[in-house]
OpenMM code with the backbone's topology and positions (N, CA, C; nanometers):
from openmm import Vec3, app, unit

residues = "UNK UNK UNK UNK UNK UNK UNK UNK UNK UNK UNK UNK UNK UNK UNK UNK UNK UNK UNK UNK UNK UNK UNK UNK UNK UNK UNK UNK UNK UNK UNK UNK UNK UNK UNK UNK UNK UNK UNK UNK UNK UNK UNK UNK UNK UNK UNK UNK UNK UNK UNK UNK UNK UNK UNK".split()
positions = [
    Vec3(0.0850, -0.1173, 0.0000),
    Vec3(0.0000, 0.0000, 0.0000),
    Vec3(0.0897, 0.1238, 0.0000),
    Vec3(0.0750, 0.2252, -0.1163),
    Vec3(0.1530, 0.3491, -0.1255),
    Vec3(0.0872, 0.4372, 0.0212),
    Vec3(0.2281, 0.4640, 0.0594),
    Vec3(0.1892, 0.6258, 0.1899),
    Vec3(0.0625, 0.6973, 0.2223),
    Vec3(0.0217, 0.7537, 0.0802),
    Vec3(-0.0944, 0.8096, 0.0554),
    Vec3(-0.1891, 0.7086, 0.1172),
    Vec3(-0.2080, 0.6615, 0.0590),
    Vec3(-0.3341, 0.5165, 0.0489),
    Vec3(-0.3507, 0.4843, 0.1912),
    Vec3(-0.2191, 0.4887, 0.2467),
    Vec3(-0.2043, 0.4604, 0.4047),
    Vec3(-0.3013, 0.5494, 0.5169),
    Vec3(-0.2077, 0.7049, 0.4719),
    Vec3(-0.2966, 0.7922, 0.4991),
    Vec3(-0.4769, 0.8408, 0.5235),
    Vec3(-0.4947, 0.8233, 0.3850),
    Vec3(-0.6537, 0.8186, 0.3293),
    Vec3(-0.7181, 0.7269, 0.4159),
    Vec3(-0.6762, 0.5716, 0.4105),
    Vec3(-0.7373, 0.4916, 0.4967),
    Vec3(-0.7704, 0.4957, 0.6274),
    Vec3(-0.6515, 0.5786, 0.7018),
    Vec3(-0.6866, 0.5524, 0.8448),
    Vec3(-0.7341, 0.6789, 0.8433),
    Vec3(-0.7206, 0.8024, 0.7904),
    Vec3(-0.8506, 0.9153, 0.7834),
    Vec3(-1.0052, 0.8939, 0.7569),
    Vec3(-1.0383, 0.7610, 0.6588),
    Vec3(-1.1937, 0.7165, 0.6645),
    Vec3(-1.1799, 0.5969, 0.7649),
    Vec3(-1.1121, 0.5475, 0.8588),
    Vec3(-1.1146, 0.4490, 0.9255),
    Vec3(-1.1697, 0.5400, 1.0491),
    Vec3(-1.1266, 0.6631, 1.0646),
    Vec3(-1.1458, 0.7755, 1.1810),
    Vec3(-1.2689, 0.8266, 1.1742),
    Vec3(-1.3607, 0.7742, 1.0607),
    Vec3(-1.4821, 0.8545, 1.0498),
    Vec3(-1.4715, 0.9806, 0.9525),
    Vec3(-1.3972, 1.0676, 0.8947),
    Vec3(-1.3949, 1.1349, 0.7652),
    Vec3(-1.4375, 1.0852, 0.6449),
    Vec3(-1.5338, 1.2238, 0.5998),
    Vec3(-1.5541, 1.1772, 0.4717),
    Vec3(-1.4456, 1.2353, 0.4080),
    Vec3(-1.5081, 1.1676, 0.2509),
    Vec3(-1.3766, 1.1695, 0.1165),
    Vec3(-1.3662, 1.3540, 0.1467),
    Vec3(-1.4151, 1.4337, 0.1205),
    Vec3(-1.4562, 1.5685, 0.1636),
    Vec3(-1.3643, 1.6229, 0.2034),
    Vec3(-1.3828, 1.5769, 0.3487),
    Vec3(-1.3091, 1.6089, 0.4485),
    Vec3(-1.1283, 1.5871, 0.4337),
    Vec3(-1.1220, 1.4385, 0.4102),
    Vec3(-0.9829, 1.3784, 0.3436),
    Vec3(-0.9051, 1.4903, 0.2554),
    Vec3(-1.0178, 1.4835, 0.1812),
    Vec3(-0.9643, 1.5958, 0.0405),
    Vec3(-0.8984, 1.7134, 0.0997),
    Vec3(-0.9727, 1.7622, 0.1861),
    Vec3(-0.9336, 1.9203, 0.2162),
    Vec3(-0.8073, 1.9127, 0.3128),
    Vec3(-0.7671, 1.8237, 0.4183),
    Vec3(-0.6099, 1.7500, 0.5034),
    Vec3(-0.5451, 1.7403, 0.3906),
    Vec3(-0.5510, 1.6525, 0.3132),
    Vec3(-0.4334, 1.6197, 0.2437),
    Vec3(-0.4542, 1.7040, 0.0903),
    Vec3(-0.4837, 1.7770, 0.1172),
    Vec3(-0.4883, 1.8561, -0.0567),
    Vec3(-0.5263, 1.8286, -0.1850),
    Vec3(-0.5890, 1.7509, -0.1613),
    Vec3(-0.6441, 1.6477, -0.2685),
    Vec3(-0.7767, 1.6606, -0.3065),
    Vec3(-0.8247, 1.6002, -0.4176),
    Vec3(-0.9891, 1.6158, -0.4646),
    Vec3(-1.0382, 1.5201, -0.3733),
    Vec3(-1.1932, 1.5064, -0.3925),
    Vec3(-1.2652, 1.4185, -0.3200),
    Vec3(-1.2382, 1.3237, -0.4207),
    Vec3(-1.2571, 1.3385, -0.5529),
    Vec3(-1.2561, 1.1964, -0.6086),
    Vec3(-1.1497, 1.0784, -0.6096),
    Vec3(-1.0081, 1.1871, -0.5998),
    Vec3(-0.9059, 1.1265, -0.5937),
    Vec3(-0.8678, 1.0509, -0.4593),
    Vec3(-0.9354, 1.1003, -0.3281),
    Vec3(-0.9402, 1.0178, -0.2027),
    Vec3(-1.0395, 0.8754, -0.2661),
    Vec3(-1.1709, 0.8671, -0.3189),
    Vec3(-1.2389, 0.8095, -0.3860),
    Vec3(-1.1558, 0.6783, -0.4236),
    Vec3(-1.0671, 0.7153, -0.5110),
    Vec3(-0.9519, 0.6145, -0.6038),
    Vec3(-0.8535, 0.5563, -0.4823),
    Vec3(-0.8118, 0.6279, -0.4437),
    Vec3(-0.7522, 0.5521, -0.3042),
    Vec3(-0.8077, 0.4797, -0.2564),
    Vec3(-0.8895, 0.4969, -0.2085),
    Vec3(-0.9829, 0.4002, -0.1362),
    Vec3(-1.0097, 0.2966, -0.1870),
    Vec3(-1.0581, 0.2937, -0.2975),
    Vec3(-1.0721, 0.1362, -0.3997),
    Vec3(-0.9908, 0.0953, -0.4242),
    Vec3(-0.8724, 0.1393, -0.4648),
    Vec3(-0.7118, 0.0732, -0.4672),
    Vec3(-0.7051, -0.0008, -0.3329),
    Vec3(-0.7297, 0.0416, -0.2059),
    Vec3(-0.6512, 0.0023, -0.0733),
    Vec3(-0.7505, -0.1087, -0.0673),
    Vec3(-0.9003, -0.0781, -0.0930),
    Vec3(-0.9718, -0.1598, -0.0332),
    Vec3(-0.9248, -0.3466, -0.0689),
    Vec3(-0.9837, -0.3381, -0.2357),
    Vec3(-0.8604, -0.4996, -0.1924),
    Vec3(-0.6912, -0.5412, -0.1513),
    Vec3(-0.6054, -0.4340, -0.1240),
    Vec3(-0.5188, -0.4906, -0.0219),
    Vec3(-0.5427, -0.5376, 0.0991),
    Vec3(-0.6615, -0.4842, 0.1396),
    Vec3(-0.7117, -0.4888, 0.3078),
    Vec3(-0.7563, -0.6041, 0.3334),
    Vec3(-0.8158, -0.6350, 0.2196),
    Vec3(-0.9127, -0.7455, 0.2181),
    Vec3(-1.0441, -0.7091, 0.2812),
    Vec3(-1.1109, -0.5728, 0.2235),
    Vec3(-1.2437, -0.5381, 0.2623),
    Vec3(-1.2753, -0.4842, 0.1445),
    Vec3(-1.4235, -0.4722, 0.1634),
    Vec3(-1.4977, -0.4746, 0.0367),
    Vec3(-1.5797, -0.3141, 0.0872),
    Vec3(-1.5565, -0.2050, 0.1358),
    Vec3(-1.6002, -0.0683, 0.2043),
    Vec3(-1.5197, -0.0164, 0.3162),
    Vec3(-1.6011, 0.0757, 0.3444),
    Vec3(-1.5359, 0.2225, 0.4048),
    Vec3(-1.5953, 0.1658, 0.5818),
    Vec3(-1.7332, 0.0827, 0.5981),
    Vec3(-1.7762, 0.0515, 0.7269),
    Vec3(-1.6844, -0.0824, 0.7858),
    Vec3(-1.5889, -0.1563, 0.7181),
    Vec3(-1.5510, -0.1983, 0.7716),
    Vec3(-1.4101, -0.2054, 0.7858),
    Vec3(-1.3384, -0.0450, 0.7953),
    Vec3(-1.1878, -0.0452, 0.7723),
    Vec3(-1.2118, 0.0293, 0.9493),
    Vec3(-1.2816, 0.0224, 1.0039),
    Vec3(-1.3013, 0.0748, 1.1397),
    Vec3(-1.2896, -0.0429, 1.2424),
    Vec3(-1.2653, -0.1727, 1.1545),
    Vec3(-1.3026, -0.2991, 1.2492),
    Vec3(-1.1273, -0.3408, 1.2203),
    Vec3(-1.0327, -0.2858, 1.1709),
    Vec3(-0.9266, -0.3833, 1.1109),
    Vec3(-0.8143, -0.2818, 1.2395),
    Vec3(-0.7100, -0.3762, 1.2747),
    Vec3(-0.6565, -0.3449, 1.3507),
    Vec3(-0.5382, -0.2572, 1.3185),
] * unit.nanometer
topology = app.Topology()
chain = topology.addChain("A")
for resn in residues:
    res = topology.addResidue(resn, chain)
    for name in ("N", "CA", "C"):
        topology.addAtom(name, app.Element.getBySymbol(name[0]), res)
C-alpha cells in the first residue's frame, strides 16, 4: 500500500468523509475516492464501514 493510500485509509477508518480527506491532504474528493478502492482490496475489505473494524 503506497503512503498516501495509508494515509486516506486511516482518515476514513477515523470517520472522515472523502470531503473532508480531500481538504487535510490537498487532494480532490474523487481522488481520495480512487484511493480508497485501490486500498480496499489490499485490506481485504470490500467498504469504508468496515476499515473501522481492522486493527
Amino acid at each position: 500500500m503506497t503512503p498516501q493510500e495509508l494515509q486516506v485509509v486511516r482518515l476514513a477508518a477515523a470517520g472522515h468523509t472523502n470531503k473532508e480527506i480531500a481538504a487535510q491532504l490537498f487532494l480532490s474528493p474523487r481522488t481520495v475516492g480512487h484511493h480508497l478502492y485501490k486500498a480496499y482490496p489490499k485490506l481485504g475489505v470490500t467498504g469504508r464501514a468496515e476499515l473501522a473494524h481492522l486493527d
